[in-house]
N, C-alpha and C positions, 0 to 999 in steps of 0.2 A: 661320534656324531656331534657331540659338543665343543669339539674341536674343532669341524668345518664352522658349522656358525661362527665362533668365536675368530675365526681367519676372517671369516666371511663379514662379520662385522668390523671388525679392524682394517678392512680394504676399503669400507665408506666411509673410516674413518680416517683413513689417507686422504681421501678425495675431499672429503670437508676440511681438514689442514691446509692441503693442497691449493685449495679453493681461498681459504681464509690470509695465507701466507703464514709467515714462519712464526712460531707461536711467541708470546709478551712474554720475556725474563725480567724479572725486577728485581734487583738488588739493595737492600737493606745494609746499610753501614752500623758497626755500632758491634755492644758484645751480642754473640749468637746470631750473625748475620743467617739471613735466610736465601732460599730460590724459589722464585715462585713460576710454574710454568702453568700458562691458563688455556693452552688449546688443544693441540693434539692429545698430550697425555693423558689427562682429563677426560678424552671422548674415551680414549682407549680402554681405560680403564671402564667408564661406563660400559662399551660395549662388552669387555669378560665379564663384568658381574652379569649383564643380560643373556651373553650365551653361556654363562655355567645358571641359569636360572629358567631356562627354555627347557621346557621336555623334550625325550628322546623321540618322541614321535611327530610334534608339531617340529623338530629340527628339520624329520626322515621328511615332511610333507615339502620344505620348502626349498630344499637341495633342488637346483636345477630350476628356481623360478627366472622369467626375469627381469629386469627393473619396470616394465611395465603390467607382469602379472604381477609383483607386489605391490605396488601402488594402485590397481585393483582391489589386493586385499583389503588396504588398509581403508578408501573408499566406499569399498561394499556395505559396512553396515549401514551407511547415512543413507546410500542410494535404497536398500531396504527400507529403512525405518520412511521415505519420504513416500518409496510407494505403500507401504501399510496406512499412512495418513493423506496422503491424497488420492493415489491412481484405486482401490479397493474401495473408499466410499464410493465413490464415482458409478464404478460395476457392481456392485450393491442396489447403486439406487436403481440404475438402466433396467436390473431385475426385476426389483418392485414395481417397476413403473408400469410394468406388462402385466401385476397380480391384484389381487384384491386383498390382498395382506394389510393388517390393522395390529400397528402396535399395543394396543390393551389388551387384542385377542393374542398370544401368541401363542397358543398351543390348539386355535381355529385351522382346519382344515383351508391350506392359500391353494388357490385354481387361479388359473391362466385366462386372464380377459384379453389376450391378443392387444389392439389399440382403441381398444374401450377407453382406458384413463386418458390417451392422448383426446380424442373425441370429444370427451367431454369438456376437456380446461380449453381446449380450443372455442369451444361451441358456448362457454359458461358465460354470461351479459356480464358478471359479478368481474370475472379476470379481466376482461376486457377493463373493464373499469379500474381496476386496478392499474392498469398496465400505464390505462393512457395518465393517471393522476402520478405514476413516475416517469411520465415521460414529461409531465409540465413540472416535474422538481427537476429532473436530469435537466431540463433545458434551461430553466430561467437562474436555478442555481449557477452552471456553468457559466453562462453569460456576466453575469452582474461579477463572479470571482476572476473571470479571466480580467473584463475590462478594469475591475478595481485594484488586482493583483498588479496588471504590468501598470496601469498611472504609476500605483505607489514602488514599483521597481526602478520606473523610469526616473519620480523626484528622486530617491534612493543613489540613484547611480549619477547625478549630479555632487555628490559628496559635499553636501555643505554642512557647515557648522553643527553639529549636534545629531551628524546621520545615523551615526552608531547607536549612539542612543535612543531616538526614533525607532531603527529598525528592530534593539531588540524589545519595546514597546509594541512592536508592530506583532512579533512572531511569538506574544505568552500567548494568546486565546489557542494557538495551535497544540501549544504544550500541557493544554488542559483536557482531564480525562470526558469524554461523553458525556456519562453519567453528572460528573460535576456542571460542565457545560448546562446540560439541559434542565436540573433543578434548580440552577442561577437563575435562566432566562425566564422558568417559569414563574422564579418568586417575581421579578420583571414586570412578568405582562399581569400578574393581579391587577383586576380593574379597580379598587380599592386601595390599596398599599404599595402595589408596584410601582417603581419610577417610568419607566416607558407610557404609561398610561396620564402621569405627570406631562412629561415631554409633551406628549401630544397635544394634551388639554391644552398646553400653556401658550403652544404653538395654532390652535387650533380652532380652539373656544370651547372646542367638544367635551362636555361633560365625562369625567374618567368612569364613569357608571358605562359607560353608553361605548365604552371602549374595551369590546371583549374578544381578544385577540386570539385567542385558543380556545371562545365558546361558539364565533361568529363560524357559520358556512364558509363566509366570504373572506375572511381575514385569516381563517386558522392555517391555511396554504402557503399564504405571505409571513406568516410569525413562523413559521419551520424554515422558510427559506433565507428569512432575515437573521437567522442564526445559524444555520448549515454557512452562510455568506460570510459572515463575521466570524465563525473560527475557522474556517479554510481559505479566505482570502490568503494569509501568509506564505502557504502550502504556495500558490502559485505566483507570490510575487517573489519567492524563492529561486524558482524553477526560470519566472523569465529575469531575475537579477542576476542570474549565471550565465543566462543567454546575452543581457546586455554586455557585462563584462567581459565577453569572449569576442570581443570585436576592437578589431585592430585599431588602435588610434589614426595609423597614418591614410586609412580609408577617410578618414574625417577629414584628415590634412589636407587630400589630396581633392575631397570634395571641397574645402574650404579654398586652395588655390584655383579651382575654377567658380569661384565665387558660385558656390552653391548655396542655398537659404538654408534658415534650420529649419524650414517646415518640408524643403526640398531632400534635406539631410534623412530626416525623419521618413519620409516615406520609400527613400530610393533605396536607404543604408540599413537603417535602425529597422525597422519592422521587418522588411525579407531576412536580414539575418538572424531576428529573435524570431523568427514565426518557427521554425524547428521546435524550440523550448515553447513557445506558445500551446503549441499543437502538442507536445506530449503533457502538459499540462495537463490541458484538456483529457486528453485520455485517459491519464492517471483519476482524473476529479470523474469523469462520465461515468469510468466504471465502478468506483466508492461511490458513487451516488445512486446508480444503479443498484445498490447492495442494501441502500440507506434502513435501518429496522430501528436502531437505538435511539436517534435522536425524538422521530415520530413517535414512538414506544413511553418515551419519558414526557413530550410534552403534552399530547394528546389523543393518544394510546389508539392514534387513527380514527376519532370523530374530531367532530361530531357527527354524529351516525358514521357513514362511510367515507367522508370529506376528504379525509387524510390517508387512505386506507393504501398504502403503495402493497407491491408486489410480493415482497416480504414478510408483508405481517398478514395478506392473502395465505401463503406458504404457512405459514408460523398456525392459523388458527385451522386451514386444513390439515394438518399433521399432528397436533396436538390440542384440539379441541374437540375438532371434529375424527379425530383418527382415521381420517381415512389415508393412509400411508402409501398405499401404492397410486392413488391420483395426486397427492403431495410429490412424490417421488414424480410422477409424470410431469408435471407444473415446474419441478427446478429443473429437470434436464428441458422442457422448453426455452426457461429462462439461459441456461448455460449456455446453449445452443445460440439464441438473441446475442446476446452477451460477445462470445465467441466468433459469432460471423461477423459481426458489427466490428469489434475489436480488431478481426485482420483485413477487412477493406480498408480502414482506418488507417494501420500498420503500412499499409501499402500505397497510401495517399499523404504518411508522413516522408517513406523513404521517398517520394519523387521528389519531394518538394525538399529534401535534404542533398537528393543527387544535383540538381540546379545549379 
């Protein structure tokens, strides 16, 4: 049996010689000249160590596979391991979402509330509220990164003197962790010691007392957005620098021989063919922003009272505060569901505007 493999390997590895051409001889002058051959022999020899190293039994199993049942095999474990960590929470939760199950009780008798859980996170004034104060980060955040992202793409893509360096200026805040991120910004907005509260003064007249960005109702909204802005700007001036650069010069040429303007250039040329990279942009930034827990988390842990309070850290303090697990569980397959539908109307309103 160890014989067929061992055939069996030295026939791919025909086909990889075969593939690569004929194998490197080096010659060596001099005393004790040498031979060195670096391809076929080589595999060869790996594959007998591997078929005298094979058991007899996983030999018997794979006699008669064929190149696409083993390239299944070799597959299979990743495609397992991805549905143990994704598709099994998923139908987990969908479970609990129908029970009354509490993670602190778990040896409490769990009974079937049908769509009780959903009922309620639907019907709760609290989620609603939640919903809609991610729906004013999802939105204003998006806006201010799309249009600051493609300006700074677009000087970017002019290439002048010192772009390089600019750009990667432009793309450290992205390369910084969350965590780090939002204890900077917070030393920041100290209304006492922070520079941003400086700035303002200085700019302003406004007493730094009187400037409290993360204590105010009315400003703590705009201090999460104003830094959500600031390190993911880059994310999208990335996305539409790849979209400008993928446009043909001689469209410019050719706009330029019928004496086209650049403000005529710019909107005929330049924006339809980066709006593709625009719009996935966006998608990419909608639904991270949608998710947003950490940054809100670190700087104002969702006040003042409920100011800040998105959908996330709603989920977060029904699941593990409040334990109540299976309308937690109800609450994120809402979400997934939002999330998911919105995500492929989206999808499908980017492919028209890419078939164009």
């Amino acid at each position: 049996m160890s014989g067929w493999m061992r055939k069996f390997l030295a026939r791919m590895a025909a086909r990889i010689a075969k593939t690569a051409g004929p194998p490197h001889v080096s010659h060596t002058q001099g005393p004790g000249d040498t031979l060195n051959i670096s391809s076929s022999s080589m595999v060869e020899k790996a594959a007998d160590a591997t078929a005298r190293a094979t058991p007899t039994p996983v030999a018997r199993r794979v006699r008669g596979l064929s190149d696409r049942a083993i390239a299944w095999v070799f597959i299979a474990p990743t495609i397992i391991l991805l549905l143990a960590i994704n598709i099994f929470p998923l139908i987990w939760a969908i479970y609990l979402s129908f029970t009354n199950y509490r993670a602190n009780r778990p040896n409490a008798p769990v009974q079937n509330v049908g769509l009780g859980n959903y009922e309620r996170v639907l019907t709760d004034p609290d989620i609603w509220q939640a919903m809609q104060t991610t729906a004013h980060f999802v939105f204003w955040t998006i806006l201010l990164q799309t249009v600051i992202g493609f300006t700074l793409a677009y000087l970017i893509d002019r290439k002048f003197r010192g772009h390089a360096f600019w750009t990667t200026l432009i793309l450290i805040p992205m390369m910084l962790s969350p965590a780090v991120v939002g204890n900077f910004w917070r030393f920041l907005y100290e209304p006492q010691i922070g520079l941003f509260a400086y700035a303002v003064s200085l700019v302003t007249g406004i007493p730094t007392a009187d400037i409290q960005m993360l204590g105010s109702v009315s400003l703590a909204p705009w201090a999460i957005i104003i830094v959500d802005t600031w390190m993911w700007t880059p994310y999208v001036m990335l996305i539409c620098l790849a979209g400008l650069r993928s446009i043909p010069d001689y469209i410019y040429e050719a706009a330029e021989v019928d004496r086209a303007s650049a403000w005529r250039q710019f909107w005929s040329i330049t924006v339809p063919m980066a709006l593709p990279f625009i719009m996935l942009a966006v998608l990419f930034r909608g639904i991270e922003n949608f998710k947003m827990f950490d940054m809100v988390t670190l700087l104002t842990g969702g006040g003042p009272g409920s100011t800040t309070e998105v959908a996330s850290i709603t989920l977060k303090r029904a699941a593990f505060e409040s334990w109540a697990t299976g309308r937690a569980s109800a609450f994120a397959i809402v979400l997934f569901v939002a999330v998911f539908g919105l995500a492929n109307i989206y999808v499908k309103a980017l492919n028209k505007v890419k078939q164009r």
